[in-house]
C-alpha positions as CSV (number, residue, x, y, z in Angstrom):
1,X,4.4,-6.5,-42.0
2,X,5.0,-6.3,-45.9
3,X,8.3,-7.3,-46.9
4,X,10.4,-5.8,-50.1
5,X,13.1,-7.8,-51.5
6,X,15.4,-5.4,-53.0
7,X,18.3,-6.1,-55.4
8,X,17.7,-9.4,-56.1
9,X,17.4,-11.2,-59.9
10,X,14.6,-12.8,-60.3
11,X,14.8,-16.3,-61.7
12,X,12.1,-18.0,-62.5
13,X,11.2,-21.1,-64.6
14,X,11.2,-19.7,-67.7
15,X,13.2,-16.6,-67.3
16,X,15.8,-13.8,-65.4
17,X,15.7,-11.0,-64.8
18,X,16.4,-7.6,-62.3
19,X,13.5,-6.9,-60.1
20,X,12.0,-6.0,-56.7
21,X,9.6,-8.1,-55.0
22,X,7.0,-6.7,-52.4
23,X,5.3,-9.1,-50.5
24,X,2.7,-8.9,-48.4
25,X,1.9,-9.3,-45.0
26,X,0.8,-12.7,-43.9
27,X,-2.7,-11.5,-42.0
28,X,-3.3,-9.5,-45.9
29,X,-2.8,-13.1,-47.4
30,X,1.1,-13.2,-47.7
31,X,0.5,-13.0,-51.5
32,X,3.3,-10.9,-53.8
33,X,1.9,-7.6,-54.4
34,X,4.4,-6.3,-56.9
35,X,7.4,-7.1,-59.2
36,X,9.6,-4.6,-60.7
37,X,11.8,-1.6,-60.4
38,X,11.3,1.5,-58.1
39,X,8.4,0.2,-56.4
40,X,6.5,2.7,-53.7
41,X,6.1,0.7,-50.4
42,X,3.8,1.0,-47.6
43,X,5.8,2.4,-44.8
44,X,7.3,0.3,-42.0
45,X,8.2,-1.9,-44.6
46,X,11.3,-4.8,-44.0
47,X,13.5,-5.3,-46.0
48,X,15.7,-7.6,-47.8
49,X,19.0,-6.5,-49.4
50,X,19.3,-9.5,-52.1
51,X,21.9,-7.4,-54.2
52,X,24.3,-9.8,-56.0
53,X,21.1,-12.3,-55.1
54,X,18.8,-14.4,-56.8
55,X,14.9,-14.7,-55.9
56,X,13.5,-17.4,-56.9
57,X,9.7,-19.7,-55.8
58,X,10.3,-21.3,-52.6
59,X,11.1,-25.6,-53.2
60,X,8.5,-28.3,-53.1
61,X,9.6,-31.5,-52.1
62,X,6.8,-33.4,-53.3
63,X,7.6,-36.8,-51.6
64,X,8.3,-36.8,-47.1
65,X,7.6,-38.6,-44.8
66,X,7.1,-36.6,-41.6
67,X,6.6,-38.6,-38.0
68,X,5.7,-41.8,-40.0
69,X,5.2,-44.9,-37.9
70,X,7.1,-47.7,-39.8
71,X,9.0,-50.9,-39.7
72,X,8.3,-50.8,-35.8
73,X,9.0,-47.4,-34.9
74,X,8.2,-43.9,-35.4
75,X,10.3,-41.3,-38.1
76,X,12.1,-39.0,-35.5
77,X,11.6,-35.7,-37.5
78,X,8.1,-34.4,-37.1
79,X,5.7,-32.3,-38.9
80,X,7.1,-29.2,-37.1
81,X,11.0,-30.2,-37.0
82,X,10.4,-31.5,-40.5
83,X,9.1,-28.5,-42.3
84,X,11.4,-26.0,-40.0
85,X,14.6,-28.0,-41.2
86,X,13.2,-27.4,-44.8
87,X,12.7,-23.7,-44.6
88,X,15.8,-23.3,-43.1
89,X,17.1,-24.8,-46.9
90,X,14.7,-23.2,-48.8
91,X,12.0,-25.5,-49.3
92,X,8.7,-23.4,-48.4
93,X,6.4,-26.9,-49.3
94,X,6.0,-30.4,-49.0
95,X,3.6,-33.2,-49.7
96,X,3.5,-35.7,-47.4
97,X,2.4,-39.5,-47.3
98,X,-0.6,-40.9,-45.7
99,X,-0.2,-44.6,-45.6
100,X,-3.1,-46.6,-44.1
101,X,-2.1,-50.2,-42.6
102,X,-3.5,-52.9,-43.9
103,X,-7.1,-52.8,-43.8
104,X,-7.4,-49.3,-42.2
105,X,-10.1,-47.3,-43.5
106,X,-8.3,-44.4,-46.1
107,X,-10.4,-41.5,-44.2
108,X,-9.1,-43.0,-40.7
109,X,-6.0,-42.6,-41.8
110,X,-6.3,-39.4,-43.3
111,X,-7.6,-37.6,-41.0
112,X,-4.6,-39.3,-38.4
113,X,-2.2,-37.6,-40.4
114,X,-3.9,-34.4,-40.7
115,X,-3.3,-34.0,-37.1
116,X,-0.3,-34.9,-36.1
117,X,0.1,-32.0,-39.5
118,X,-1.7,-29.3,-38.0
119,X,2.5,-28.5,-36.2
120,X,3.7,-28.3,-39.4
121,X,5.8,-24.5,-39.8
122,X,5.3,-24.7,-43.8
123,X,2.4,-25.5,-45.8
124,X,2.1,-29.1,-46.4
125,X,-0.7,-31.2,-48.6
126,X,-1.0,-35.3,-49.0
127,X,-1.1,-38.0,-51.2
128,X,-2.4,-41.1,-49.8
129,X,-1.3,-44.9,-50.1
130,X,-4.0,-47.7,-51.1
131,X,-2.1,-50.2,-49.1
132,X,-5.5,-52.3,-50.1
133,X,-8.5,-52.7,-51.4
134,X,-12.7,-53.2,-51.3
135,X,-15.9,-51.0,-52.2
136,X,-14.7,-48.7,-48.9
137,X,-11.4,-47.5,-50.4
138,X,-13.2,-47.1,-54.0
139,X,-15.3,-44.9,-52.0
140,X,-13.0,-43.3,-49.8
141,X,-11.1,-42.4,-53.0
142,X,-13.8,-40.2,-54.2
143,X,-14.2,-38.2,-50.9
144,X,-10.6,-37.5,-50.5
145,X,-10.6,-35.7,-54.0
146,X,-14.3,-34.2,-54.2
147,X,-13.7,-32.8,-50.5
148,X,-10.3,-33.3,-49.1
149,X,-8.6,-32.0,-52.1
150,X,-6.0,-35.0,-52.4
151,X,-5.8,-35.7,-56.2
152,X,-2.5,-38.4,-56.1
153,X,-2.7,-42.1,-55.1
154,X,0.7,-43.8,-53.6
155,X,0.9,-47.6,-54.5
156,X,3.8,-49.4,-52.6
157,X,5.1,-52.2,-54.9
158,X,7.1,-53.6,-52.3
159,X,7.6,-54.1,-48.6
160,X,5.5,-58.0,-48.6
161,X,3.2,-58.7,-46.0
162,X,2.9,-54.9,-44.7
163,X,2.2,-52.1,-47.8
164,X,2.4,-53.6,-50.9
165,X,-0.2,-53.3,-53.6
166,X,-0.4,-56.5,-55.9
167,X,-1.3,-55.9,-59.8
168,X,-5.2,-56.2,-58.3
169,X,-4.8,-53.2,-55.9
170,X,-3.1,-51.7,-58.9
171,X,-5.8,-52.2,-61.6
172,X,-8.5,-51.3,-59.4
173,X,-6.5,-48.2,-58.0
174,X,-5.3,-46.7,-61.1
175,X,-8.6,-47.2,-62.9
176,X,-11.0,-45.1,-60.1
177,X,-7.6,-42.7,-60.2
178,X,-8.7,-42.2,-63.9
179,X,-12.3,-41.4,-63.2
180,X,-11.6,-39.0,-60.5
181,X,-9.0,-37.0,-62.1
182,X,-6.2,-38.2,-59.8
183,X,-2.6,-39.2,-60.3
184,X,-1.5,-42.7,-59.3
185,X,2.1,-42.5,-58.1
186,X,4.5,-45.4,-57.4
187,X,7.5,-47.1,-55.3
188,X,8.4,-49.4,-58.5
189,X,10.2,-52.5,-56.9
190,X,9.2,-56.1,-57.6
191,X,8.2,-56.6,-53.5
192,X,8.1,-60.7,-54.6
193,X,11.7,-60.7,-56.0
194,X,13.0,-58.2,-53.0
195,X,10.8,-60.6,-50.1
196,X,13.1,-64.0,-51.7
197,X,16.3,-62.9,-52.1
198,X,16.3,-61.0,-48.9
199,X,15.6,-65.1,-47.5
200,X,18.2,-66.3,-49.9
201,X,20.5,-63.9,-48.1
202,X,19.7,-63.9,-44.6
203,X,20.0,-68.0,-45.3
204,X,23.3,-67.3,-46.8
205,X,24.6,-65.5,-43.1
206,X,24.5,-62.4,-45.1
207,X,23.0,-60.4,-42.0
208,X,24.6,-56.4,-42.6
209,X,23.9,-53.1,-44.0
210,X,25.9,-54.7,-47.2
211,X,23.0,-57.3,-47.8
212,X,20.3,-54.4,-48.5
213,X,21.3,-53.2,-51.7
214,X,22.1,-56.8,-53.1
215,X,18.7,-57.7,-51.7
216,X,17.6,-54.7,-54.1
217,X,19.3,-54.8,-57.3
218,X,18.5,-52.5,-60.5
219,X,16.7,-55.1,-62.1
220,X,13.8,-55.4,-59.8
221,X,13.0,-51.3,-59.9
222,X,13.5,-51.5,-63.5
223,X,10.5,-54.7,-63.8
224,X,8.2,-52.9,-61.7
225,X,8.6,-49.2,-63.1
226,X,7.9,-51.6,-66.2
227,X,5.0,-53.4,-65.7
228,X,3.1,-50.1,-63.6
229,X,3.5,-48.3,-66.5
230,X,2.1,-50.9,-68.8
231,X,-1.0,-51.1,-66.1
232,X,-1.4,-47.2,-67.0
233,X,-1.0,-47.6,-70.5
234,X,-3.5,-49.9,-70.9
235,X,-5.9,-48.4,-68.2
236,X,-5.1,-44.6,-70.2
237,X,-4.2,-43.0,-67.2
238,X,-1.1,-40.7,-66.3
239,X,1.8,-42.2,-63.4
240,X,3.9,-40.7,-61.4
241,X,7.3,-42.8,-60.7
242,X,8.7,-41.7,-57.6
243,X,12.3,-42.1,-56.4
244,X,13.9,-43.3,-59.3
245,X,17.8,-44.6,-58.8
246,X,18.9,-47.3,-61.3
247,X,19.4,-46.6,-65.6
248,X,17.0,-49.9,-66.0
249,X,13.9,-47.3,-64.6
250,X,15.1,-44.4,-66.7
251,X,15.4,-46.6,-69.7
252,X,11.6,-47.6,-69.3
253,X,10.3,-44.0,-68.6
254,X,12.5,-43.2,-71.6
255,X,10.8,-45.5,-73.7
256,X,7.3,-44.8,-72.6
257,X,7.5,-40.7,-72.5
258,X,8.9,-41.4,-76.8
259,X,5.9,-43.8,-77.1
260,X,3.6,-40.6,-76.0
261,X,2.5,-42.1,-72.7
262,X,2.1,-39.6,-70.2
263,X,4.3,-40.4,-67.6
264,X,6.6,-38.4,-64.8
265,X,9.4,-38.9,-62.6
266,X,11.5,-37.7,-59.3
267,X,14.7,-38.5,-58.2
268,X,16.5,-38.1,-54.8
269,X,19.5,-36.0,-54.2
270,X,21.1,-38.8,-52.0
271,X,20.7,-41.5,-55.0
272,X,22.5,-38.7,-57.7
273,X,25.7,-38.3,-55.5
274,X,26.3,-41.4,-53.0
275,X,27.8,-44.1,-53.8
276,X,26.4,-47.8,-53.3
277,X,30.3,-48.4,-51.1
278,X,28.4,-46.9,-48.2
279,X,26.7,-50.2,-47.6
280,X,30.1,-51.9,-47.1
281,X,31.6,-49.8,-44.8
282,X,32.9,-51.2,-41.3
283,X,31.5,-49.1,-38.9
284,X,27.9,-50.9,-38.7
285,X,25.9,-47.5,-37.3
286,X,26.9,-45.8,-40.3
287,X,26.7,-48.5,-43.1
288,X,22.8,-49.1,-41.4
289,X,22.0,-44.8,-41.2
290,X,22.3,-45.0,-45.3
291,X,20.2,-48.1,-45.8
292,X,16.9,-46.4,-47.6
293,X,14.8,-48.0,-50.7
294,X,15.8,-48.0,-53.5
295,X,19.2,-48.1,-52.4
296,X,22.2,-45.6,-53.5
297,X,24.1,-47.5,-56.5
298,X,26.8,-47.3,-58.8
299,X,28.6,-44.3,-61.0
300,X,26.5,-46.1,-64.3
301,X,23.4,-45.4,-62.7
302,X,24.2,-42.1,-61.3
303,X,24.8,-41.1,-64.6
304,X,22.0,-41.8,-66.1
305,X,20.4,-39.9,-63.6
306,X,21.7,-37.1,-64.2
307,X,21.0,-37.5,-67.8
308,X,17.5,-38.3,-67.5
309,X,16.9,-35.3,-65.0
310,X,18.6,-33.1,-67.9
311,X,16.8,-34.6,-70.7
312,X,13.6,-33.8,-69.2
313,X,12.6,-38.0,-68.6
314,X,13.0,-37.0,-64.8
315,X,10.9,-33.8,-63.7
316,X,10.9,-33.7,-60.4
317,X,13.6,-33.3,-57.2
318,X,12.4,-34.8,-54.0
319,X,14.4,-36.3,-50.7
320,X,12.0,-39.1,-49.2
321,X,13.2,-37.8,-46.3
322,X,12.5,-40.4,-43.8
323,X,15.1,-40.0,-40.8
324,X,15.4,-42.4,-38.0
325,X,18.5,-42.4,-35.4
326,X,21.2,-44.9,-34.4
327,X,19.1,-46.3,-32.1
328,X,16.3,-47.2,-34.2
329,X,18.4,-48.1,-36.9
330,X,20.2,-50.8,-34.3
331,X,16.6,-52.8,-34.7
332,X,17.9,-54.7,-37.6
333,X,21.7,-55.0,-36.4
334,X,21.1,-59.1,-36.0
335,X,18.8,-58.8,-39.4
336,X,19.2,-56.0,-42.0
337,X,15.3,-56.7,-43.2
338,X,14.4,-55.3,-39.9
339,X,16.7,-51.9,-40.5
340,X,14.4,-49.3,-40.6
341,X,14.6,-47.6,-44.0
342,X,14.7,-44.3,-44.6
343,X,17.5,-41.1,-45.1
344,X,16.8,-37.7,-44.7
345,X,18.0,-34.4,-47.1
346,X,14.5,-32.0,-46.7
347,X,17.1,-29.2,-45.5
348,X,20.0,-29.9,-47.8
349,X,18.3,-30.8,-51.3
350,X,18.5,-27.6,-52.7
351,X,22.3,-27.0,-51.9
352,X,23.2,-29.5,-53.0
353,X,21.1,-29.4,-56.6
354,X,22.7,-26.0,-57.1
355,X,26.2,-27.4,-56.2
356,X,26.4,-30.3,-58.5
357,X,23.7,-29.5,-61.3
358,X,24.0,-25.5,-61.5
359,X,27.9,-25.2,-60.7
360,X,28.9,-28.3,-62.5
361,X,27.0,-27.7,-65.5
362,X,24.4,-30.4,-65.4
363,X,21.5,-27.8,-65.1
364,X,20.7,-24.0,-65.9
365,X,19.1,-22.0,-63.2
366,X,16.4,-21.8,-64.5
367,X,15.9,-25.5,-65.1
368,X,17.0,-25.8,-61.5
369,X,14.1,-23.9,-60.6
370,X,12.1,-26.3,-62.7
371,X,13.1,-29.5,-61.2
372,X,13.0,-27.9,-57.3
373,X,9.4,-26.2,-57.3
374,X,7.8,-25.3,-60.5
375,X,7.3,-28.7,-62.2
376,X,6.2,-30.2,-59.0
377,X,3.9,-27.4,-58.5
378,X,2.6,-28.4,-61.7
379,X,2.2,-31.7,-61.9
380,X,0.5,-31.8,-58.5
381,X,-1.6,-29.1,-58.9
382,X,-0.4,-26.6,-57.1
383,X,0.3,-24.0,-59.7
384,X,0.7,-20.7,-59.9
385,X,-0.1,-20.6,-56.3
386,X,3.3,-21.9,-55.5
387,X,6.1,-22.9,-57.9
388,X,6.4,-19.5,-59.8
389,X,7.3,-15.5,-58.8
390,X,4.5,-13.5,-60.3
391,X,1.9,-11.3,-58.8
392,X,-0.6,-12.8,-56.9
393,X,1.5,-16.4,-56.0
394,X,1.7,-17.0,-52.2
395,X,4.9,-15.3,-51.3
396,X,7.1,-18.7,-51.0
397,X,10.2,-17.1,-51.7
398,X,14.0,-17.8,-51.4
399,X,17.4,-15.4,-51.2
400,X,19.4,-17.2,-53.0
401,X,23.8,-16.5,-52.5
402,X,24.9,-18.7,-55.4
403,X,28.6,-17.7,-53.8
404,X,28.1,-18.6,-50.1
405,X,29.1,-21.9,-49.2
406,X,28.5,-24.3,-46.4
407,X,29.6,-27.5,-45.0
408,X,27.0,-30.1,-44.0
409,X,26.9,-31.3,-40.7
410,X,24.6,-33.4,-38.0
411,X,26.5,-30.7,-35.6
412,X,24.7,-27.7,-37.6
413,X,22.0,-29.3,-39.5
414,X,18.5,-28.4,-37.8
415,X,17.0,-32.1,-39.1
416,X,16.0,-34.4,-35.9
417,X,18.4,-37.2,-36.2
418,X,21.8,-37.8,-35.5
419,X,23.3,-38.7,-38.9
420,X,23.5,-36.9,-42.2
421,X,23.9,-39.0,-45.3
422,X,25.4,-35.5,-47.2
423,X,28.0,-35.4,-43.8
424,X,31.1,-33.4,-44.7
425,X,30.0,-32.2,-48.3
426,X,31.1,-28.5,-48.6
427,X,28.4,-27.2,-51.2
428,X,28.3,-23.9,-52.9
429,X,24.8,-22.3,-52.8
430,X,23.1,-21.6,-50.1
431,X,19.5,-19.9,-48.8
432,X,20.3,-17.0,-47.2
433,X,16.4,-16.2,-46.6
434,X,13.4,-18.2,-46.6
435,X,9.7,-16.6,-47.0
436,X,6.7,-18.5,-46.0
437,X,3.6,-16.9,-47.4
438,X,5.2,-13.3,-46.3
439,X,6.4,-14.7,-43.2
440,X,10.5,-14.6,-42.8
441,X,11.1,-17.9,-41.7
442,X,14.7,-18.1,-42.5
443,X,17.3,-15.1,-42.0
444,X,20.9,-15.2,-42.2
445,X,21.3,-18.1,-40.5
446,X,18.4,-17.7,-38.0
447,X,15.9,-20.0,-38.0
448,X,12.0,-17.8,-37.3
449,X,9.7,-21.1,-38.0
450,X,6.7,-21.0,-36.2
451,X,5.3,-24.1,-34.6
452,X,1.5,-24.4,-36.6
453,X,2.0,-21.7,-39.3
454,X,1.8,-24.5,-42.3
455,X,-1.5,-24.5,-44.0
456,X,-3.0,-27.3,-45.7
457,X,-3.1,-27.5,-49.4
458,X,-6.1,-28.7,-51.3
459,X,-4.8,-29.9,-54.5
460,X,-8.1,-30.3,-56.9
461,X,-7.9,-32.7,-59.7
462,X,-5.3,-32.0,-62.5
463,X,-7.6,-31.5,-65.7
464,X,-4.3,-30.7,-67.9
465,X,-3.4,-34.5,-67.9
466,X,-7.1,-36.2,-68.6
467,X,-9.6,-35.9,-71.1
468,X,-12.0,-34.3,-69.5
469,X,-14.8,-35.8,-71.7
470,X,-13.7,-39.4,-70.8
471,X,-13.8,-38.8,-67.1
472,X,-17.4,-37.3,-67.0
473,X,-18.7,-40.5,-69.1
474,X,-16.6,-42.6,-66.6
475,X,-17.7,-40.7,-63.4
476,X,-22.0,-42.1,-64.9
477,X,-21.0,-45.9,-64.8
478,X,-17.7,-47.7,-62.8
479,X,-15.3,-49.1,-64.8
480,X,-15.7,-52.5,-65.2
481,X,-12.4,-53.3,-63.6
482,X,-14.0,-52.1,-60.2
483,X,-15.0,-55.1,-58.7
484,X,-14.9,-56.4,-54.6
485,X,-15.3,-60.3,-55.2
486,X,-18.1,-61.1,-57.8
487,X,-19.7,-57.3,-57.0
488,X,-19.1,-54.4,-59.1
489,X,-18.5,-51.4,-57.2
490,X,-21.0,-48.7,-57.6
491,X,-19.7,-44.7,-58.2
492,X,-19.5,-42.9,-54.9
């Protein structure tokens, strides 16, 4: 059925203001038929009393990782638990990570993810990891764009002898990014320095939770962030830097953006209000359930966080959410290289951007919009179909009670796992209800997802952030980087 939101004020990413919203029904598209006053409504109409409310686009976290298999075991949310847990926040989207194993044909891969997706309760799309590389990924690349609609590249500069990409995979990768129109997107830590002193410790006796983030300092994000975007510089080619944490990686993006490279950001909500003290504390379970990479760190970097995401340097909001339980995490308990990394937050990263930026300050609504949905929606491609409230938009919507406050909780939270990183934080904000392309997913505390209802987004190249002249020369001849041994690597 159509739904009216009545009430409300609108806030979008660029302005605020009093207004209905009239969705429609999901089997008529679930698009938003109408903004303003007075509207006349079909009859049989639901509706949403949003008075004292704010309606704003639905979040996009634009970096998960749903059901992946890593480090020996398997992520314990899935596509279905994943996405529900984020509707029941108010994120409406997320793109998720395909990451081949070494060696694995990209398309195999692919299409591996895309069904273990096909559960998802919200609408999902991909980037996909070049873990490697030869004349099959080159051409691989170009399929996934021209007919899979995947226009971002992740390159993993860490995790040795599993995922990373050396400064080869990276050349080669970037460059066929910049033909295609794609964006290449990075995990900036130095995987060489991170692989020694992770020996250097475990040599030491240095076997806990409290090794990881010493095993990880700010310096080796800050080198890699570094020399990737000096690989795009040179190759001409916009980068994405995702999960940023430490002031050394905000310093560089800083630098870059003033020089006029084209370059964007995310950051976490875990590594903007957790402290790196986690790592030391005595119960082992919980020092283990916060060990994710980059790892949380100090006030000083926190900070600069914050002032980068402010400043504009740092555009998007994501969570990496990446949950494992106790159990899994017990793996490494003799070895903390073997602790499997990852946190979770898709269900509490908008609370908890409205409770410390909004109400503290840091951000204006409206920016708050900007760094939870719209300037992902953007720089991914996904624009105005989702990141904005206008006419025509899929109806990804959230109620939003800046007054209501909650306390988080692995008793209450509707995540998979049986830790929360955020546990105990009372926040004030909350999603009261959650649309899904017209579909009420979210109500008061009632959770509607439906098992399947996600659709897959196609996200076609991003024209905005490329010449468009340069690419159709490039897409005639490979670039002469393109090489597998001696053999150039002919255009797919």
């Amino acid at each position: 059925m159509t739904i009216l939101i009545r009430g409300g004020t609108v806030i979008d990413a660029d302005r605020t203001y009093r207004a209905d919203v009239l969705c429609a029904d999901p089997k008529d598209g679930g698009t938003i038929l109408q903004i303003g006053l007075d509207l006349e409504v079909p009859a049989g109409t639901e509706t949403i009393d949003a008075s004292g409310q704010y309606v704003m686009p639905g979040g996009i976290d634009p970096h998960t990782h749903m059901e992946l298999p890593f480090m020996g075991t398997t992520a314990s949310d899935d596509f279905y638990t994943g996405t529900a847990a984020g509707l029941s926040g108010g994120t409406t989207s997320i793109i998720d990570f395909v990451i081949p194993s070494p060696k694995q044909p990209l398309m195999e891969a692919f299409h591996e993810w895309r069904g273990w997706a096909e559960k998802a309760s919200a609408d999902y799309g991909f980037h996909v990891a070049v873990t490697w590389w030869d004349e099959s990924v080159y051409r691989d690349m170009g399929t996934l764009v021209h007919d899979h609609g995947v226009s971002s590249f992740k390159h993993f500069m860490a995790y040795k002898n599993a995922i990373m990409a050396d400064d080869e995979v990276l050349v080669n990768s970037f460059a066929r990014s910049l033909e295609l129109g794609a964006l290449p997107t990075v995990h900036a830590e130095n995987g060489e320095l991170v692989f020694q002193l992770q020996k250097q410790l475990l040599a030491k006796g240095f076997t806990g939770p409290e090794a990881h983030p010493l095993s990880r300092p700010p310096e080796v994000e800050g080198e890699a962030a570094n020399r990737a975007i000096r690989i795009a510089q040179v190759l001409g080619v916009p980068i994405y830097i995702v999960h940023v944490s430490s002031k050394d990686a905000v310093d560089v993006i800083t630098r870059a953006r003033s020089e006029g490279q084209r370059v964007f950001a995310e950051v976490l909500p875990g590594h903007l209000v957790i402290d790196e003290s986690v790592y030391s504390d005595p119960d082992w379970t919980r020092a283990a359930a916060h060990v994710m990479s980059p790892p949380f760190r100090t006030s000083e970097h926190r900070e600069a966080l914050w002032r980068g995401l402010q400043s504009g340097q740092l555009h998007t909001t994501a969570t990496d959410h990446c949950v494992f339980c106790a159990s899994q995490k017990a793996m490494g308990r003799e070895d903390f290289t073997r602790i499997p990394n990852g946190c979770g937050g898709v269900e509490d990263r908008m609370s908890i951007l409205w409770h410390h930026g909004v109400n503290k300050g840091r951000l204006t609504p409206n920016e708050f919009v900007r760094v939870t949905s719209t300037n992902a929606a953007q720089i991914f491609n996904l624009f105005p179909r989702k990141g904005a409230v206008q006419v025509g938009a899929d109806a990804d919507l959230v109620v939003w009670d800046p007054a209501a406050t909650r306390t988080i909780s692995v008793k209450t939270h509707h995540q998979k796992v049986d830790f929360n990183v955020f546990e105990g934080m009372t926040v004030q904000g909350v999603a009261t209800h959650t649309l899904t392309r017209g579909a009420h997913a979210w109500a008061d505390g009632d959770l509607r997802a439906v098992r399947g209802a996600g659709q897959y987004l196609k996200r076609p190249p991003n024209g905005a952030y490329f010449d468009a002249t340069r690419i159709a020369n490039q897409l005639k001849e490979p670039h002469p980087i393109h090489r597998a041994g001696d053999k150039v690597v002919k255009a797919a």
